[in-house]
N, CA, C and O of each residue as an XYZ file, in Angstrom:
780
protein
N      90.188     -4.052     39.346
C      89.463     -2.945     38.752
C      88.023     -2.944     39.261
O      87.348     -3.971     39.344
N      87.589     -1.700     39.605
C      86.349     -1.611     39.768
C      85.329     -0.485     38.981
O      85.893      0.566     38.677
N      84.310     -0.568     38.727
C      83.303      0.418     38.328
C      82.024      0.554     38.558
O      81.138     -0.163     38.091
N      81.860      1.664     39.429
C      80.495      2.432     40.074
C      79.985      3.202     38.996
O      80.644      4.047     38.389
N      78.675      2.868     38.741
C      77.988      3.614     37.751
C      76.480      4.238     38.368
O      75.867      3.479     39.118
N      76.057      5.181     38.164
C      74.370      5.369     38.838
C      73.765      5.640     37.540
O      74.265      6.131     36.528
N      72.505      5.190     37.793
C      71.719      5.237     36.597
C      70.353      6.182     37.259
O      69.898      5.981     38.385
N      69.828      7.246     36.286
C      69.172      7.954     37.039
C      67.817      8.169     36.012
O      68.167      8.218     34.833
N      66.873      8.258     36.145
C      65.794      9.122     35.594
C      64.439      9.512     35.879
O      64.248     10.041     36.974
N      63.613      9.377     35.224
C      61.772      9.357     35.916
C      60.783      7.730     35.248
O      60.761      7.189     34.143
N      60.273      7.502     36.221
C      59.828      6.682     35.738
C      59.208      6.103     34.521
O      58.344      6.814     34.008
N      59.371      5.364     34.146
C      58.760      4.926     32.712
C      60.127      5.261     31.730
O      59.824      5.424     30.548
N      61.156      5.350     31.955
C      61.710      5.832     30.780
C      62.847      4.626     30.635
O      63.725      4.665     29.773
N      62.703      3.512     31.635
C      63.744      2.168     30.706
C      64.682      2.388     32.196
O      65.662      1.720     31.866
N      64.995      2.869     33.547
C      66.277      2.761     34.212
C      66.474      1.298     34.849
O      67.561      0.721     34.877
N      65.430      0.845     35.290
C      65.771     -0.449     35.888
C      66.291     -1.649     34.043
O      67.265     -2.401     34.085
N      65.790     -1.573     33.293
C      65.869     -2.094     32.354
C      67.061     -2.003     32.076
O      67.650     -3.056     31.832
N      68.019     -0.364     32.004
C      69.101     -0.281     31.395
C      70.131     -1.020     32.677
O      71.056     -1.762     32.345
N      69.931     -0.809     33.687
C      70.523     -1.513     34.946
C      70.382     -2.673     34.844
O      71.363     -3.418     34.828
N      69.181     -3.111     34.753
C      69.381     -5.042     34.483
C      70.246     -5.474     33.238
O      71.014     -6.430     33.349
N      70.112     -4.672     31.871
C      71.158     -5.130     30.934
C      72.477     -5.198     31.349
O      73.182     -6.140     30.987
N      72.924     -4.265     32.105
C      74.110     -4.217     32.920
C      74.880     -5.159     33.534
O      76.020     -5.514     33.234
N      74.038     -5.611     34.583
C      73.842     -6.597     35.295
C      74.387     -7.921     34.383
O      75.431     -8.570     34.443
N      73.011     -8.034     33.377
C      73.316     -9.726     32.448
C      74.519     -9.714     31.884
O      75.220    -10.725     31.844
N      74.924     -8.425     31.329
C      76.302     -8.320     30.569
C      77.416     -8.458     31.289
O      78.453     -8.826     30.738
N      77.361     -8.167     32.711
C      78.668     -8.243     33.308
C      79.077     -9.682     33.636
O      80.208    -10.161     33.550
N      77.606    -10.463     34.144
C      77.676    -11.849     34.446
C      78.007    -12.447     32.975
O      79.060    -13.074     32.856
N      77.457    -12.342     32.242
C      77.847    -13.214     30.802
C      79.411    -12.750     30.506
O      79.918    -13.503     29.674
N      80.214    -11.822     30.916
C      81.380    -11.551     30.493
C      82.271    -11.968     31.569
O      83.474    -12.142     31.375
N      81.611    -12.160     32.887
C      81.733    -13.339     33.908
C      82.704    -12.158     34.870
O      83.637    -12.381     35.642
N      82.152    -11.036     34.525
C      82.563    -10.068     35.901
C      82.129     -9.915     37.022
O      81.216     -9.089     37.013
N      82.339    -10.309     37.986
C      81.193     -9.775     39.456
C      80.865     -8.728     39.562
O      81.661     -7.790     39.608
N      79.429     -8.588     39.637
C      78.328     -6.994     39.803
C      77.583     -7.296     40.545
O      77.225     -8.423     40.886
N      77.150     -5.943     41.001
C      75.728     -6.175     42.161
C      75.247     -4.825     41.569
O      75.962     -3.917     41.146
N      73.622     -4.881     41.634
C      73.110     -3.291     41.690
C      71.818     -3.453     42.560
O      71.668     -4.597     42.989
N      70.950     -2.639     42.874
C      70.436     -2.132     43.373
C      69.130     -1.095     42.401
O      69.209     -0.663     41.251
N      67.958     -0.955     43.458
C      67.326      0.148     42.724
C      66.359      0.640     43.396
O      65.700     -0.144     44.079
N      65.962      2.255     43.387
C      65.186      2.670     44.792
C      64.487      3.633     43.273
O      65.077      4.245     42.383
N      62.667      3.341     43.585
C      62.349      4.101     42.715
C      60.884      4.095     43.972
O      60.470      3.117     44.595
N      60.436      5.330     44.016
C      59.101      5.131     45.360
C      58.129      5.775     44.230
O      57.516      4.853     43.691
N      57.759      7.086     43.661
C      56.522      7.491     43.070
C      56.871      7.379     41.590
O      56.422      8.326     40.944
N      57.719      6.259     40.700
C      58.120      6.144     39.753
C      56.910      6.470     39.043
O      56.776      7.455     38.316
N      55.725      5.291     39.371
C      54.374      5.279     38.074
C      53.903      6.910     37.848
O      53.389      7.217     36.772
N      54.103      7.943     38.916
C      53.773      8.942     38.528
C      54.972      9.770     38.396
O      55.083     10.805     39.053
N      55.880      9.369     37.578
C      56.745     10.249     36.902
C      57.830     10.636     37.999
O      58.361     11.746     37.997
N      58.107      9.715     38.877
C      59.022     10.188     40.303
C      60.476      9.588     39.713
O      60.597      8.908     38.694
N      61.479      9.990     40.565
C      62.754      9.834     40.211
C      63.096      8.021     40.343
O      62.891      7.311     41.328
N      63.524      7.719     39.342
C      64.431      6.226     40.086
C      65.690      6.281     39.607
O      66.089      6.850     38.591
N      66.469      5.462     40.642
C      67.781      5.473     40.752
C      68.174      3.945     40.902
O      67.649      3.140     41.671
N      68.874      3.787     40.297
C      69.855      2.456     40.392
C      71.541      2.511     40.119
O      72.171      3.211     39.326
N      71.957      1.612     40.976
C      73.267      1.385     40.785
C      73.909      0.005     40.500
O      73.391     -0.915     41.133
N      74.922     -0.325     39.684
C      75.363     -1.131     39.371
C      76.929     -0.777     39.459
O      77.467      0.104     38.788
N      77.516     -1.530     40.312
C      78.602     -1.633     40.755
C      79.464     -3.277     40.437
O      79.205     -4.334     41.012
N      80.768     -2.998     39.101
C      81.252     -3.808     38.556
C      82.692     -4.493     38.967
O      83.439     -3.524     39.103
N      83.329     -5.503     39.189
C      84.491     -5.681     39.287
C      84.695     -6.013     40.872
O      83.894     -6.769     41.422
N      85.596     -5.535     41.474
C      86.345     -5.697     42.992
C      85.327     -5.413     43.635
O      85.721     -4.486     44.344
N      84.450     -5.555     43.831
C      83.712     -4.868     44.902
C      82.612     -5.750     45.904
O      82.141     -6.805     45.477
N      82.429     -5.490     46.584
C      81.205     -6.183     47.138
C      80.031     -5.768     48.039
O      79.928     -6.095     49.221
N      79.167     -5.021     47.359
C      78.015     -4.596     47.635
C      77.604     -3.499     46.252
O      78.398     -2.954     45.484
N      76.118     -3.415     46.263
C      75.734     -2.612     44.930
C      75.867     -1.101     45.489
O      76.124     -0.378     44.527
N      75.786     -0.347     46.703
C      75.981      1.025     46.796
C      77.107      1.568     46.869
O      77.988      1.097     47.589
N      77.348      3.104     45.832
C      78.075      3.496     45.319
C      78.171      4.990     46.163
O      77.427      5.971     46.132
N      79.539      4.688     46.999
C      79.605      5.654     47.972
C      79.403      7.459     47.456
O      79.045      7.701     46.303
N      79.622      8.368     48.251
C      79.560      9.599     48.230
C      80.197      9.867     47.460
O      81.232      9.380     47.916
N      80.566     10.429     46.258
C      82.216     11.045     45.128
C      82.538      9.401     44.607
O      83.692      9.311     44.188
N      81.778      8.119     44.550
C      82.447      7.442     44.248
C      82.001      6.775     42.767
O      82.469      5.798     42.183
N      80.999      7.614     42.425
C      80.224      7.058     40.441
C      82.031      7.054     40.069
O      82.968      7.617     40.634
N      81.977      6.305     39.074
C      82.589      6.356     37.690
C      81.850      7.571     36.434
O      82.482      8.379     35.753
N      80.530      7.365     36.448
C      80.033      6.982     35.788
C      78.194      7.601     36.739
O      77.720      7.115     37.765
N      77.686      8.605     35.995
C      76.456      8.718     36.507
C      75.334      9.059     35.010
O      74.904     10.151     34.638
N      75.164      8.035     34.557
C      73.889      8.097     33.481
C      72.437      8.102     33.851
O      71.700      7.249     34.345
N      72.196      9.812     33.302
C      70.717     10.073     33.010
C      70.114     10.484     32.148
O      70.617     11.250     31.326
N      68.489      9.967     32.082
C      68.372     10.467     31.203
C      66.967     11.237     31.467
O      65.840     11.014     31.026
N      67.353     12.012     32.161
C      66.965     13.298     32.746
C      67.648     14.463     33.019
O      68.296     14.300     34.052
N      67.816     15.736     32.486
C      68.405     16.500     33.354
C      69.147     17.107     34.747
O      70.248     17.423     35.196
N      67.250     17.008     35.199
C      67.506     17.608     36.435
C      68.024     16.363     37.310
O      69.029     16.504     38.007
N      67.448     15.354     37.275
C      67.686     13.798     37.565
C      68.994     14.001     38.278
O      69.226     14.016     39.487
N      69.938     14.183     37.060
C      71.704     14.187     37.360
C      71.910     14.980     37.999
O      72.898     14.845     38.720
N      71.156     16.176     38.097
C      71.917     16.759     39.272
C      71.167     16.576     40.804
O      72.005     16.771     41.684
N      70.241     16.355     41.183
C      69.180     15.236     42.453
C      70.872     14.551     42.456
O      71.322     15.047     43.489
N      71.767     13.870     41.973
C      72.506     13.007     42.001
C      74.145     13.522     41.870
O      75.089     12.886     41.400
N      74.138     14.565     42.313
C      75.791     14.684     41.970
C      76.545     14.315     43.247
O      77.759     14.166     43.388
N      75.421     14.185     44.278
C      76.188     13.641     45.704
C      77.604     12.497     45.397
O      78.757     12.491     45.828
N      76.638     11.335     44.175
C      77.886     10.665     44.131
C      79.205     10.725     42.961
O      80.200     10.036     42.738
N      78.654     11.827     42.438
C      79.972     12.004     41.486
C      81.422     13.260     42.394
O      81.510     13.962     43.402
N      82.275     12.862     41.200
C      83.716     13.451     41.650
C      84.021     14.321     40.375
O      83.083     14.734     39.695
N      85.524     14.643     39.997
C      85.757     15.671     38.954
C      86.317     14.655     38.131
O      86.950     15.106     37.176
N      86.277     13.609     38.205
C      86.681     12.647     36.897
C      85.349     12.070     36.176
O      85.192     11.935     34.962
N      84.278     11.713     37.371
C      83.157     10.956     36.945
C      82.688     11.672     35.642
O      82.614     12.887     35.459
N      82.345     10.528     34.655
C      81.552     11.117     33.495
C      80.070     11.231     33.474
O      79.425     10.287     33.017
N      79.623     12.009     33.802
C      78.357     12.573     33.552
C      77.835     12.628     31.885
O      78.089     13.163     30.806
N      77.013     11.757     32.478
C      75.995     11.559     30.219
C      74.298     11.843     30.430
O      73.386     11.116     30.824
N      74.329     12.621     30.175
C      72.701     12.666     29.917
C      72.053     13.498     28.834
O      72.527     14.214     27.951
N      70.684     13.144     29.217
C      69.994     13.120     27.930
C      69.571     14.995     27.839
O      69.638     15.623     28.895
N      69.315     15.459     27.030
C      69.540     16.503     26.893
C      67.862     17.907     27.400
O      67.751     19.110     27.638
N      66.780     16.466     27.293
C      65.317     16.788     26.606
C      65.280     16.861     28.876
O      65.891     16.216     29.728
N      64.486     17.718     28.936
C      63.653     17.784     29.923
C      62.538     16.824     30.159
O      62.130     16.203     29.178
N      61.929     16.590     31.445
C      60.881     15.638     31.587
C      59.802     16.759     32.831
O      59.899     16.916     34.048
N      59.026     17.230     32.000
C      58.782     18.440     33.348
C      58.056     17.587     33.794
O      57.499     16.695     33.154
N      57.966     17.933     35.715
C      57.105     17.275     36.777
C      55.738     17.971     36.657
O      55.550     19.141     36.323
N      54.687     16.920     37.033
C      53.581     17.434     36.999
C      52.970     18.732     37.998
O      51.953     19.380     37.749
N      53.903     18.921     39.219
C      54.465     19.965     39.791
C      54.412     21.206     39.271
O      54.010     22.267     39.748
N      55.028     20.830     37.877
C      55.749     22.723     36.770
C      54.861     22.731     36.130
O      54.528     23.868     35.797
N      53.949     21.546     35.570
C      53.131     21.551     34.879
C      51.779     22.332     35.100
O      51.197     23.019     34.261
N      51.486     22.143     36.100
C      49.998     22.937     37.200
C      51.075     24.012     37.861
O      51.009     24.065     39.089
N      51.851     24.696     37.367
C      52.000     25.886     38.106
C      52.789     26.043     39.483
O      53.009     27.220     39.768
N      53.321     24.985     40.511
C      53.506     25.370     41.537
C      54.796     25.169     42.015
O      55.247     25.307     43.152
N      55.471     24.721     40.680
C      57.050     24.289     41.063
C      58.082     25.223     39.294
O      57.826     25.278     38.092
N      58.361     25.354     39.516
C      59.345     26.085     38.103
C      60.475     24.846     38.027
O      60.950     24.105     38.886
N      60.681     24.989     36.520
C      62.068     23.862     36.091
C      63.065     24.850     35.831
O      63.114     25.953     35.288
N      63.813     24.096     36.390
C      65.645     25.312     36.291
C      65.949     25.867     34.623
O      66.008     24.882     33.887
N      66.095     26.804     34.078
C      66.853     27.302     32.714
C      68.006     25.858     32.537
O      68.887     25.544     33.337
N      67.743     25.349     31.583
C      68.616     23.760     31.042
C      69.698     24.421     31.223
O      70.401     23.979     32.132
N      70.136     25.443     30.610
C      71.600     26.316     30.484
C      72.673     25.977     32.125
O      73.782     25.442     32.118
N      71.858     26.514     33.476
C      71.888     26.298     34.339
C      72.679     25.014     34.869
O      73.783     24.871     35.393
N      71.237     23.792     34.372
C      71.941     22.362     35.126
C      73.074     21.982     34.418
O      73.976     21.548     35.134
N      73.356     22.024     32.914
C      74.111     21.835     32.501
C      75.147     22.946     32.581
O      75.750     22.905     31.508
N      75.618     23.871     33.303
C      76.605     24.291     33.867
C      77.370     23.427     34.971
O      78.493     22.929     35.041
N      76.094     23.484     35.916
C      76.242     23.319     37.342
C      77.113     21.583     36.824
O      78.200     21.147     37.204
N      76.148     20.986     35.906
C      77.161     19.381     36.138
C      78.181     19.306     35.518
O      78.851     18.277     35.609
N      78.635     20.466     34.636
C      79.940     20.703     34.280
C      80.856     21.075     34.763
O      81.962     20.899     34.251
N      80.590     22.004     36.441
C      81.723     22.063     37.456
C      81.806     21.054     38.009
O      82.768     20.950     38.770
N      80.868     19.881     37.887
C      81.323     18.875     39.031
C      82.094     17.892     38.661
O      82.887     17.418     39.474
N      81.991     17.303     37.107
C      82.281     16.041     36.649
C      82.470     16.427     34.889
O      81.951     17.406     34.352
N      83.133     15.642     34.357
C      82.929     15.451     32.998
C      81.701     15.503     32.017
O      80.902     14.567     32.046
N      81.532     16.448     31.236
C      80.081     16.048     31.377
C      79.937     15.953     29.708
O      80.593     16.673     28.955
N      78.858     14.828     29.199
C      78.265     14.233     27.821
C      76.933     14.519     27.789
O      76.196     13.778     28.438
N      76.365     15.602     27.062
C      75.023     16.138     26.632
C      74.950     15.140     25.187
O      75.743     15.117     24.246
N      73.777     14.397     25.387
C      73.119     13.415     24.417
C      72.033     14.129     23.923
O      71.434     15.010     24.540
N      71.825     13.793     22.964
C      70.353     14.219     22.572
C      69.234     12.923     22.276
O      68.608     12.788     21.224
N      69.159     12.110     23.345
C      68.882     11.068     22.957
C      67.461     10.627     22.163
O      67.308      9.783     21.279
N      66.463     11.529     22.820
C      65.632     11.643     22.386
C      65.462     11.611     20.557
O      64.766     10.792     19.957
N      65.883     12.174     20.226
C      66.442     12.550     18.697
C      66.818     11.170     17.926
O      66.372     10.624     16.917
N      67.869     10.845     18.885
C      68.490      9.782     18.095
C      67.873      8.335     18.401
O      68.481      7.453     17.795
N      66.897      7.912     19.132
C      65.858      7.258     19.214
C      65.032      7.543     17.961
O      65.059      6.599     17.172
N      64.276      8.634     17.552
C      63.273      8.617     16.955
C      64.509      8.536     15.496
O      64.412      7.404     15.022
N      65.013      8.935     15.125
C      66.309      8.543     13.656
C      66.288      6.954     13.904
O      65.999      6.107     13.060
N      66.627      6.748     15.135
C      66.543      5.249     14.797
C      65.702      3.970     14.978
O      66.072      2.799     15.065
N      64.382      4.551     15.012
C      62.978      4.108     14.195
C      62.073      3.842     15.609
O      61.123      3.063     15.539
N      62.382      4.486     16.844
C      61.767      3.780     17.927
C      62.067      5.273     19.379
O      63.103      5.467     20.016
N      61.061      5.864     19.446
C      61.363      6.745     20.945
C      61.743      5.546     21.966
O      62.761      5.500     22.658
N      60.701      4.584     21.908
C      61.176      3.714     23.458
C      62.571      3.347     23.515
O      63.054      3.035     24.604
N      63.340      3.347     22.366
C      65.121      2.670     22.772
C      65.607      4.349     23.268
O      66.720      4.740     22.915
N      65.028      4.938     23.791
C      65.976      5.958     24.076
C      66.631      5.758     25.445
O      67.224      6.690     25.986
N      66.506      4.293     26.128
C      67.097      3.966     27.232
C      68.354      2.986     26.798
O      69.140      2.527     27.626
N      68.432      2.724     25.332
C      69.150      1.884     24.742
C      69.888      2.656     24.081
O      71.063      2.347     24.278
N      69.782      3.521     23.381
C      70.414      5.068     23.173
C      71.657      5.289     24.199
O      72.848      5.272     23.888
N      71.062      5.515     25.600
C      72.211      5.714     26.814
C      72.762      4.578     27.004
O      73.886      4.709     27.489
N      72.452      3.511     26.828
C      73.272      2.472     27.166
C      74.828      2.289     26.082
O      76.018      2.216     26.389
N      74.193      2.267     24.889
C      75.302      2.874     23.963
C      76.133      3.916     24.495
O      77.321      3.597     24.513
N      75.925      4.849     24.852
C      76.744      5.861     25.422
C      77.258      5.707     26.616
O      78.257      6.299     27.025
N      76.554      4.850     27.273
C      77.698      4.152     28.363
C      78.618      2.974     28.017
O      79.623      2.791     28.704
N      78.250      1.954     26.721
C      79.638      1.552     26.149
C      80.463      2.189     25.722
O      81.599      1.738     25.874
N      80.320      3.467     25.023
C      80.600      4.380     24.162
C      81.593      5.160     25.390
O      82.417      5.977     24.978
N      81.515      4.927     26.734
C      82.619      5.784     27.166
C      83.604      5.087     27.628
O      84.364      5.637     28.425
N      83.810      3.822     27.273
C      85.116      3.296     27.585
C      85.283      2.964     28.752
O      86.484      2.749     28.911
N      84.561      2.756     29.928
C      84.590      2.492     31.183
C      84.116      1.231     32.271
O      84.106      0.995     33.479
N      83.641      0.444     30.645
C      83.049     -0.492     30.953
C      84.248     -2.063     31.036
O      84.961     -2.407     30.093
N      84.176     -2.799     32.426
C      85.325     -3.585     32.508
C      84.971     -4.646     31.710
O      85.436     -5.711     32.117
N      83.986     -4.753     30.232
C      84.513     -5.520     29.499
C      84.277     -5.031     28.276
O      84.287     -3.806     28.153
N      84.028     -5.829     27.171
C      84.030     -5.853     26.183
C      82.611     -5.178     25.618
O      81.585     -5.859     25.636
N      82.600     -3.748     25.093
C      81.450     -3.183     24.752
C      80.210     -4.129     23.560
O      79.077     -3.687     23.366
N      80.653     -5.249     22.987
C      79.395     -5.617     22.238
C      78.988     -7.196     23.291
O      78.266     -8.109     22.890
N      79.487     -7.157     24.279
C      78.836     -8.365     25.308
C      77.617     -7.133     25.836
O      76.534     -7.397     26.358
N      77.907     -6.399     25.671
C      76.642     -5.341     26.427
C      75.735     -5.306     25.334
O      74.517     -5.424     25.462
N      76.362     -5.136     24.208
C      75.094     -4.888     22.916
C      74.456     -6.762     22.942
O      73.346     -7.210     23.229
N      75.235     -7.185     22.676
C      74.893     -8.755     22.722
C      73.534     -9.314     23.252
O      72.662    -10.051     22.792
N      73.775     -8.509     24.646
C      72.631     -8.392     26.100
C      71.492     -7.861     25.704
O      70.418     -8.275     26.141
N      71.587     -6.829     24.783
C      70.448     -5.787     24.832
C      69.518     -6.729     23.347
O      68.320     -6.676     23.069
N      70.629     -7.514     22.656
C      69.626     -7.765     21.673
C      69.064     -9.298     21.871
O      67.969     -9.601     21.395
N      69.609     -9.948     22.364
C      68.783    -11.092     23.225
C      67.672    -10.684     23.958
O      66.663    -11.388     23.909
N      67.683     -9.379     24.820
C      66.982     -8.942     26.005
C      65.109     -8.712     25.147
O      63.975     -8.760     25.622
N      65.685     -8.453     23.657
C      64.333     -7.336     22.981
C      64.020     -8.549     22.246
O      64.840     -9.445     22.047
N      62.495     -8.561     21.741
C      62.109     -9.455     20.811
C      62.371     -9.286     19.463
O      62.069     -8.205     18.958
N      62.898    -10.185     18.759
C      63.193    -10.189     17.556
C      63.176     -9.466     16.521
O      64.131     -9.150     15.811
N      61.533     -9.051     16.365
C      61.354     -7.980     15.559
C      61.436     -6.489     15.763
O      60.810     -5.666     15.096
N      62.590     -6.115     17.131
C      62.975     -4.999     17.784
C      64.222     -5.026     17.988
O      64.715     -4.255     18.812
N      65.046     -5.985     17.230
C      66.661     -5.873     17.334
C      67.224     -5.056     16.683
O      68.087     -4.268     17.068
N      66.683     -5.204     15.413
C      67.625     -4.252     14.348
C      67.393     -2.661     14.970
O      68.426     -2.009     15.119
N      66.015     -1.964     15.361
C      66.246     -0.348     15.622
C      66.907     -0.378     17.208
O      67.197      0.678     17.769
N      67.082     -1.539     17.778
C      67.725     -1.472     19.161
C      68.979     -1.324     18.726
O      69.473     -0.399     19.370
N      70.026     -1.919     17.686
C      71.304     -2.205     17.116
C      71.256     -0.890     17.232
O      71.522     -0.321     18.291
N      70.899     -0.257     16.110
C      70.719      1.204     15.633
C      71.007      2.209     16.612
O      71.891      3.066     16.611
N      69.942      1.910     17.604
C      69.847      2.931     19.042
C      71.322      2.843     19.831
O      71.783      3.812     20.436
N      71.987      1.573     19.743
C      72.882      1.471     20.641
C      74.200      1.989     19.791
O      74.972      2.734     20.395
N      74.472      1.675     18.566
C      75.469      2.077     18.141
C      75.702      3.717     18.141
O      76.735      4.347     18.369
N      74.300      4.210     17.787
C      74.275      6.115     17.668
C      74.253      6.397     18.808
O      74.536      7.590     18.920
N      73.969      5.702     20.227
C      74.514      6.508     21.478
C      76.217      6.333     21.802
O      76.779      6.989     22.679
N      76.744      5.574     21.141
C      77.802      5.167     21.358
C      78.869      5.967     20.538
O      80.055      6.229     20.735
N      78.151      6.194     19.737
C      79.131      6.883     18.481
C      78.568      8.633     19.186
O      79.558      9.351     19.055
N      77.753      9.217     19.637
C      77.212     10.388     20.616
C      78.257     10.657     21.474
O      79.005     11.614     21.274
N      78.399      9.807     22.536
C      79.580      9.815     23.732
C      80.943     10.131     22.933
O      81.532     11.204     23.057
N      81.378      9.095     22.108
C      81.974      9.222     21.204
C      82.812     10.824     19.945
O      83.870     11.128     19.394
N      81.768     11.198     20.083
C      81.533     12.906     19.344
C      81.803     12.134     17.840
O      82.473     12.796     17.047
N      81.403     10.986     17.450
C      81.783     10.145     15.686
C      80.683     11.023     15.264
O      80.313     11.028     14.090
């Protein structure tokens, strides 16, 4: 068994983080993974991308049509990224826009949301989160990268056991940030989910 996942968003918002939990969880469940991560104008709000590639495989890049699995939590992000999805891949992302400082001063326009979330609905399966939301319900905006991670246990695709991933995430946070991380991860999970 194998599983290609891409992880996508703008900087500052948790992707290498949610990729390294990945990572620890697969090794602690003693699966072979590799990932990867290409982020160039992240500090100013630029795209990063990582991949984590689980099981049979050997190397972290995740060919053309070959995601399982493409989590963002960005909009437009996911679609910059449908190169590697197919019509099975599940597409999850977050629902909230991140406008570029580009749209912001006037010289670039952001697509009608209606739009991208069409467009990634002809390509792949697609899971509109509201993660944003369910971060701040569960006492913390910053787990909204822990939010998606839930929703990537939450889709069943993961080659092990979904609370070795939660396990990861609450070792990963300091103590007095476990319980709204618990929180964050179970309501993205139960999101993917439609609970």
């Amino acid at each position: 068994m194998k599983v290609s996942i891409v992880l996508t968003g703008v900087g500052g918002q948790g992707i290498v983080t949610a990729a390294k939990l990945l990572g620890m969880a697969a090794v602690r469940a003693g699966v072979n993974s590799y990932a990867s991560e290409v982020h160039g104008m992240a500090q100013r709000g630029g795209s990063v991308n990582c991949t984590v590639r689980m099981g049979d495989v050997h190397g972290p890049l995740v060919p053309t049509g070959g995601a399982d699995i493409l989590l963002s939590l960005e909009p437009v992000e996911a679609l910059r990224n449908l190169k590697y999805v197919n019509k099975k891949t599940k597409i999850i992302t977050d629902t909230h826009p991140i406008v570029p400082f580009t749209v912001a001063v006037g010289k670039d326009q952001y697509p009608a949301i209606e739009q991208v979330f069409s467009e990634l609905e002809k390509n792949g399966e697609l899971h509109k989160i509201d993660a944003l939301s369910i971060a701040k319900q569960s006492g913390a905006i910053i787990t909204k990268n822990v939010v998606m991670v839930g929703a990537l246990a939450g889709s069943g695709l993961l080659p092990f056991d979904e609370n070795i991933l939660l396990e990861t995430v609450l070792d990963y946070v300091p103590a007095k940030f476990r319980e709204v991380n618990k929180k964050a991860f179970e309501a993205g999970k139960k999101a993917v989910q439609g609970k």
